[in-house]
C-alpha positions as CSV (number, residue, x, y, z in Angstrom):
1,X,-13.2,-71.7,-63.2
2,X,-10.5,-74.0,-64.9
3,X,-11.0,-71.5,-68.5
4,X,-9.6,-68.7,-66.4
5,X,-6.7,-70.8,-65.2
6,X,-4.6,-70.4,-61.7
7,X,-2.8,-67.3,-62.3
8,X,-4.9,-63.7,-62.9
9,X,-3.2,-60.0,-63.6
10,X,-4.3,-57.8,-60.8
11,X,-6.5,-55.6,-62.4
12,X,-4.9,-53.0,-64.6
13,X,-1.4,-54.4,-64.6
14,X,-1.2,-54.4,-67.9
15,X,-3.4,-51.8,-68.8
16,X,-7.2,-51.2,-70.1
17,X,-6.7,-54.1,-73.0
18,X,-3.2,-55.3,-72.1
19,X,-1.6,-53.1,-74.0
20,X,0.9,-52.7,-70.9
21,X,3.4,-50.1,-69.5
22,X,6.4,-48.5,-70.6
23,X,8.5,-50.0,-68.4
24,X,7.3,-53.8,-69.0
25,X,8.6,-53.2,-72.3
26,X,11.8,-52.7,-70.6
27,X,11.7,-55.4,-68.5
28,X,10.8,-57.6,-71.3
29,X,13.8,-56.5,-73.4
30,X,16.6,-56.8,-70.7
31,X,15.1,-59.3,-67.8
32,X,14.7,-63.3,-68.0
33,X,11.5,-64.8,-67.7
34,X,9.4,-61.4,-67.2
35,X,6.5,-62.6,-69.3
36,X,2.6,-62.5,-68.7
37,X,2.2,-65.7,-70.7
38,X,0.0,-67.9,-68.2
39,X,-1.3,-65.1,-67.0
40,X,-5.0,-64.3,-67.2
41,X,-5.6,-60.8,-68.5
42,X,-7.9,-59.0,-66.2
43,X,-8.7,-54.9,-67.4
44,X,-8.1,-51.4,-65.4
45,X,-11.0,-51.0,-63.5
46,X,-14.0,-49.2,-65.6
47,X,-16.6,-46.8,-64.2
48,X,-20.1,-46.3,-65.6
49,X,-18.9,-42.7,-66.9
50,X,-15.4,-40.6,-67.3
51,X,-13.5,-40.3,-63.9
52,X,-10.8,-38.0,-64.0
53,X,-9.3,-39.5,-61.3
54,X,-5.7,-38.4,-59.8
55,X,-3.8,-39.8,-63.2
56,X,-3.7,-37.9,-66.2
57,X,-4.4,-39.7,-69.1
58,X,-3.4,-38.9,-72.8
59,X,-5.9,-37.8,-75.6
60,X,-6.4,-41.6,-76.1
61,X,-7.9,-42.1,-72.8
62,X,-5.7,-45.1,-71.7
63,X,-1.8,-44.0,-71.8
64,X,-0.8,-41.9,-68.6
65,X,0.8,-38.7,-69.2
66,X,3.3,-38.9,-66.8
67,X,5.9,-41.6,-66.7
68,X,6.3,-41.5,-62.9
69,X,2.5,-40.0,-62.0
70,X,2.3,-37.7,-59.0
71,X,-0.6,-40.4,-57.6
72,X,2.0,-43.4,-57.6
73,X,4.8,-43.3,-54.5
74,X,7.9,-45.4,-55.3
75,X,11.3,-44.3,-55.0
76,X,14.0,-46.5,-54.5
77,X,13.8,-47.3,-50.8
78,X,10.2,-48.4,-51.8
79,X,11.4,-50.5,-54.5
80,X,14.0,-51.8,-52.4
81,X,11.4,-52.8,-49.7
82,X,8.8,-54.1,-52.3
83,X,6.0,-51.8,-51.4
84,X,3.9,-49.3,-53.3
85,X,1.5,-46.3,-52.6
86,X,-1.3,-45.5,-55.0
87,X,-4.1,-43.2,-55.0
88,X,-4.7,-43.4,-59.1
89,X,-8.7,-43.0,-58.1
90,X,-10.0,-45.0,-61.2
91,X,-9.3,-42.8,-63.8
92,X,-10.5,-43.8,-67.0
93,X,-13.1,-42.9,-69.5
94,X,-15.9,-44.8,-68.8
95,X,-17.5,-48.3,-70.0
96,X,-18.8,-46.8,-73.4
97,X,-15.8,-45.4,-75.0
98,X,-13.8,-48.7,-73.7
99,X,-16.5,-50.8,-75.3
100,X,-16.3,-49.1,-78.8
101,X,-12.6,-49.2,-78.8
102,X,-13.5,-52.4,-79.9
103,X,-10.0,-54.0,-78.5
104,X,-11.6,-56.4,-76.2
105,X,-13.4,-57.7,-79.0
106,X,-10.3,-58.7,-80.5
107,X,-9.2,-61.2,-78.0
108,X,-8.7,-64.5,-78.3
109,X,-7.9,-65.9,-75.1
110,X,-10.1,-66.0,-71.2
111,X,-10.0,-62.4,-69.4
112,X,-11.9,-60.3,-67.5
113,X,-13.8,-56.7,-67.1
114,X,-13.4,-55.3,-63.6
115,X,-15.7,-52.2,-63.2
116,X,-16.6,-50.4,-59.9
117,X,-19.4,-47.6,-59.2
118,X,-18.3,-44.2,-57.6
119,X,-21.5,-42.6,-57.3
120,X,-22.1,-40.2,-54.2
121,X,-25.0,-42.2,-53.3
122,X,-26.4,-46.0,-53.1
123,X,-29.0,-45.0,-55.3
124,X,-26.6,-42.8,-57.7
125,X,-24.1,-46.0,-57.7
126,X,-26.8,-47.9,-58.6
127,X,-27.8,-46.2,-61.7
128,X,-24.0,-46.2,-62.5
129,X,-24.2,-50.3,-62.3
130,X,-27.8,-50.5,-64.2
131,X,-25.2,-48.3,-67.0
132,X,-22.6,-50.5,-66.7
133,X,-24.8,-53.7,-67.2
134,X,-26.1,-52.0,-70.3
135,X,-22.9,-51.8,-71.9
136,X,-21.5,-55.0,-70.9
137,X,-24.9,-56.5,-72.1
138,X,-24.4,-54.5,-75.9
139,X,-20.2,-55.9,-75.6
140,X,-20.7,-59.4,-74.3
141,X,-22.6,-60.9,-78.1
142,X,-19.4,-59.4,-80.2
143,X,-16.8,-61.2,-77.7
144,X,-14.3,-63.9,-79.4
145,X,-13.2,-65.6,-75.7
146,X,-14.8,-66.0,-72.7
147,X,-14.9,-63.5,-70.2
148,X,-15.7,-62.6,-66.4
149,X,-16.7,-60.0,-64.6
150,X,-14.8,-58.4,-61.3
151,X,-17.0,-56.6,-59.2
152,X,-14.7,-53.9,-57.5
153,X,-16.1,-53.3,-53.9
154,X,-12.9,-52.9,-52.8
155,X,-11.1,-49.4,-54.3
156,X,-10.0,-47.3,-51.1
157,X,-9.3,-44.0,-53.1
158,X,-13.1,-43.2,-54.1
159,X,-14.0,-41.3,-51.4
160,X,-17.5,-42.4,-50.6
161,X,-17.8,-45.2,-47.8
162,X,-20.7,-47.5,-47.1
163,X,-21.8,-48.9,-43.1
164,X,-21.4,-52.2,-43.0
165,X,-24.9,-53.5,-43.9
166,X,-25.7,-51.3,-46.2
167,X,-22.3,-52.1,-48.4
168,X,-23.7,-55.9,-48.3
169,X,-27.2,-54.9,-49.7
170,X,-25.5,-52.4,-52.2
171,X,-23.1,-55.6,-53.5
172,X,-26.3,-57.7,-53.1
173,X,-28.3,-55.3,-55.6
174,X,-24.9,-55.3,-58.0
175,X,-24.6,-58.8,-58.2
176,X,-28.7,-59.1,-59.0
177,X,-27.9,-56.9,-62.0
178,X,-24.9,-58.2,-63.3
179,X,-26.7,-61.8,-62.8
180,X,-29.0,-61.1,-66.4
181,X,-25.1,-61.1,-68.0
182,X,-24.8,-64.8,-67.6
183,X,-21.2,-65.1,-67.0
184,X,-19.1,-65.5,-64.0
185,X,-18.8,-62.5,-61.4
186,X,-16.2,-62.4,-58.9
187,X,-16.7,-60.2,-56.4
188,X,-13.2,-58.1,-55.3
189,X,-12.6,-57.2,-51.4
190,X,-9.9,-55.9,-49.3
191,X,-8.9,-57.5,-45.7
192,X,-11.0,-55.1,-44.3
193,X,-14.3,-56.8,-45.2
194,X,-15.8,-58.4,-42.2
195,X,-15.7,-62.5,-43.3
196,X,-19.6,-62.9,-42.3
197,X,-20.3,-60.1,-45.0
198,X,-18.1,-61.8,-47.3
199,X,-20.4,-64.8,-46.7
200,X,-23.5,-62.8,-47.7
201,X,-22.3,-61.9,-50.4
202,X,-20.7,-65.3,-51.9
203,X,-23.9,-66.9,-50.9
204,X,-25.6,-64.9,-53.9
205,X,-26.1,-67.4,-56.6
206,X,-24.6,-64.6,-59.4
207,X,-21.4,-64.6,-57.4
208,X,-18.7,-67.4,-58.7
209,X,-16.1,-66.3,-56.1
210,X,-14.3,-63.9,-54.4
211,X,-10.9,-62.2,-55.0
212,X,-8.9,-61.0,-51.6
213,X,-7.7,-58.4,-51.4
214,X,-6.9,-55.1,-53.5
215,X,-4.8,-52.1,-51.4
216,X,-4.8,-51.3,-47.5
217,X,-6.1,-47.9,-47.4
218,X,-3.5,-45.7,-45.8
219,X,-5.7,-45.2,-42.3
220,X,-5.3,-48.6,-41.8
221,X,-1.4,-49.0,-42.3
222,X,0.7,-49.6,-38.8
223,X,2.0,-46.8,-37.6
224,X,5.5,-48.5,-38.1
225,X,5.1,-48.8,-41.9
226,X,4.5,-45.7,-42.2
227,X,7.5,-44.5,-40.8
228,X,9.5,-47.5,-42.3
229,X,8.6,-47.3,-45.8
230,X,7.4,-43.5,-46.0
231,X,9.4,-41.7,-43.0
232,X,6.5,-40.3,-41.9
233,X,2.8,-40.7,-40.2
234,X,1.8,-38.5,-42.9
235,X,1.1,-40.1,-46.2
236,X,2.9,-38.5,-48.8
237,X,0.1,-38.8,-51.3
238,X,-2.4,-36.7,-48.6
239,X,-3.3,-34.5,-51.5
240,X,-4.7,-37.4,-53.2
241,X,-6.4,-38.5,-50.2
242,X,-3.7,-41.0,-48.7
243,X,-3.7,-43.7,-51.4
244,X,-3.6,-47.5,-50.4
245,X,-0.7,-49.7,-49.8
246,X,0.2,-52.6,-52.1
247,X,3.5,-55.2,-51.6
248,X,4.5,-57.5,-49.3
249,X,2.9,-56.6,-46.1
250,X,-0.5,-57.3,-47.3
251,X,0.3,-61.2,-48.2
252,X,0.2,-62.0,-44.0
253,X,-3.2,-60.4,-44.0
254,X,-4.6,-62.0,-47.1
255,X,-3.8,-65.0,-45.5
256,X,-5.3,-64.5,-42.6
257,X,-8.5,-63.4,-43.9
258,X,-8.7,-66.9,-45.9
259,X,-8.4,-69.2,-43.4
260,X,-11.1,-67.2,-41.3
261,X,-13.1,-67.2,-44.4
262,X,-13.0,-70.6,-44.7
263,X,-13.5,-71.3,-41.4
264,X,-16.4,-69.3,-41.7
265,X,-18.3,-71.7,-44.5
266,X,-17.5,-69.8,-47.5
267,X,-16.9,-72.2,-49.9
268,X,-16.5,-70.8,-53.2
269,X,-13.5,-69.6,-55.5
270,X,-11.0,-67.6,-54.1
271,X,-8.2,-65.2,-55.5
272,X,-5.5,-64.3,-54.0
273,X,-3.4,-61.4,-54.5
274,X,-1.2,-59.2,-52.2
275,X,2.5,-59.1,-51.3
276,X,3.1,-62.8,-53.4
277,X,6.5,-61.9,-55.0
278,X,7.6,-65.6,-55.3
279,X,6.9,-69.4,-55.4
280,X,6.9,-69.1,-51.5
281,X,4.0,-66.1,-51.8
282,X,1.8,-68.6,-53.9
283,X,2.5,-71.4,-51.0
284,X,1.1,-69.1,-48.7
285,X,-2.1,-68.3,-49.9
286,X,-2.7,-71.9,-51.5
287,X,-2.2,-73.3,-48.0
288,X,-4.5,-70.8,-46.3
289,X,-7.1,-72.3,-49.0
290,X,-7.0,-70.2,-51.8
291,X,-7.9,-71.7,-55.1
292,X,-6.3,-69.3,-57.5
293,X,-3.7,-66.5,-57.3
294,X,-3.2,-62.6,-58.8
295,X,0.1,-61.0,-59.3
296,X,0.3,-57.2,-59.8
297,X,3.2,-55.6,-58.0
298,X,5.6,-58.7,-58.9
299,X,5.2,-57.2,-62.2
300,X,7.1,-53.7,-61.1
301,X,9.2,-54.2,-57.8
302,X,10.0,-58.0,-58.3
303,X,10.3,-58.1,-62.1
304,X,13.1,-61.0,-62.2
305,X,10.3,-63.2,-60.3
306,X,7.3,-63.3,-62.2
307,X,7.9,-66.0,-64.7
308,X,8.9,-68.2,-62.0
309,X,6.1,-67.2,-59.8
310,X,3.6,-67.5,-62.6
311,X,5.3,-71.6,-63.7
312,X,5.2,-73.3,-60.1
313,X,1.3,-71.5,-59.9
314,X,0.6,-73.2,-62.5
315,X,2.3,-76.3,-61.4
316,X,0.6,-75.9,-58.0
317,X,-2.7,-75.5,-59.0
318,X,-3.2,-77.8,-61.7
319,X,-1.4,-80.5,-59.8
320,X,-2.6,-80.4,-56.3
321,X,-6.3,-78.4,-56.6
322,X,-7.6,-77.3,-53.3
323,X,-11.3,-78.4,-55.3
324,X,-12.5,-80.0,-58.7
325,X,-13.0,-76.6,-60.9
């Protein structure tokens, strides 16, 4: 996957068609090195049809309404800790409209399309990924780069959940559709995916790789966190449903899950991203086996660090690859 390069944005860092955030403007005025150059562009998650969500969006359907959103927890103990809680819950405006914006169309340069089905129901999600496809199908012919998909199995604010098996066939069924699109699908978990699934599902010929991990939904967050970086058991973003945890706690975990994943005979691509707010992070995760890395909340708690972060990447990867691309 060498056209997509080491480093990718978690998806939606810098917005629906990277037209980013009004605080990366800041940091790109007043702090060194905070630049996404090198880094792989890689879209806010789309759903087959509008989702409202928990963030208010403007009138364009991509700008937030809210400078600091209700849905997003960090205060300055969280910034100081590097940790953030977010239960945004995908809102957007669906596939179409993003499609006949016609921005992607104007890029130049590798990215990807993350999209994600939130139906109530397998058979409801699927007719929301047969949608998807459709779209995808109609945008990919008018494209001017090369682009990938990222199958979001991963989201812990939609509220439906999935046993075990049947989450496998569901990704299974996604991955047979997205197949016809004839471009390369990554397929994006959190830690919480049993490794033997995650086999399953990068055995399917449609499925380039696998990206590891998005948020840890609040449930699963140590009681101790919670109290550390929250000061209480309760999550403050309840209302929301809890929200998931991003930062630096998730970076031991991703690792973790690698190595067992390896371990386990899974062989293809993966992407790491979680808690990597440095050229140690990126270490961390290359030496557990990953093959690529994503940064997201660099990019807001750790803003001084992401050019660096984003050069050694680069130099570690295309120096010492963990497999020929």
């Amino acid at each position: 996957m060498a056209q997509f390069g080491p480093v990718w944005g978690a998806s939606g860092v810098q917005g629906f068609f990277g037209e980013k955030y009004w605080y990366q403007e800041l940091f790109t005025k007043y702090i060194p090195g905070y630049s996404f150059k090198g880094v792989t562009f890689v879209a806010k998650t789309a759903t087959a049809f509008l989702n409202v969500g928990n963030m208010a969006l403007k009138q364009d359907g991509i700008t937030p309404k809210e400078k600091r959103p209700a849905c997003v927890k960090l205060g300055p103990w969280q910034f100081l800790c590097g940790v953030t809680l977010n239960a945004v819950g995908l809102s957007n405006v669906g596939i179409e409209r993003l499609r006949k914006e016609g921005r992607w169309q104007e890029l130049t340069e590798p990215f990807m399309i993350s999209v994600m089905a939130i139906g109530h129901g397998r058979a409801e999600r699927l007719r929301e990924m047969q949608e998807i496809v459709s779209h995808l199908s109609k945008l990919l012919p008018k494209l001017h780069a090369p682009v990938a998909i990222q199958l979001n199995r991963s989201c812990p604010n939609v509220k439906h959940q999935s046993a075990r098996r049947e989450f496998v066939e569901e990704t299974l069924d996604a991955l047979d559709l997205l197949r016809s699109l004839r471009v390369p699908v990554f397929v994006k978990l959190n830690t919480l995916t049993d490794v033997l699934d995650a086999k399953g599902i990068e055995e399917h010929p449609a499925c380039a790789g696998l990206i590891i991990s998005n948020t840890l939904p609040w449930a699963a967050i140590p009681r101790w966190m919670r109290i550390l970086f929250f000061g209480s058991t309760t999550s403050p973003l309840a209302r929301f449903g809890g929200g998931g945890l991003s930062g630096w706690p998730l970076r031991r975990r991703v690792c973790k899950w690698i190595r067992e994943a390896r371990k386990a005979g899974i062989t293809k691509h993966i992407n790491a991203g979680g808690g990597i707010f440095g050229p140690i992070g990126v270490w961390s995760v290359y030496r557990a086996g990953a093959d690529s890395v994503s940064l997201g909340t660099i990019a807001t708690v750790r803003p001084w660090m992401l050019g660096i972060t984003v050069r050694f990447a680069h130099w570690l990867f295309t120096n010492h690859p963990r497999r020929k691309q």
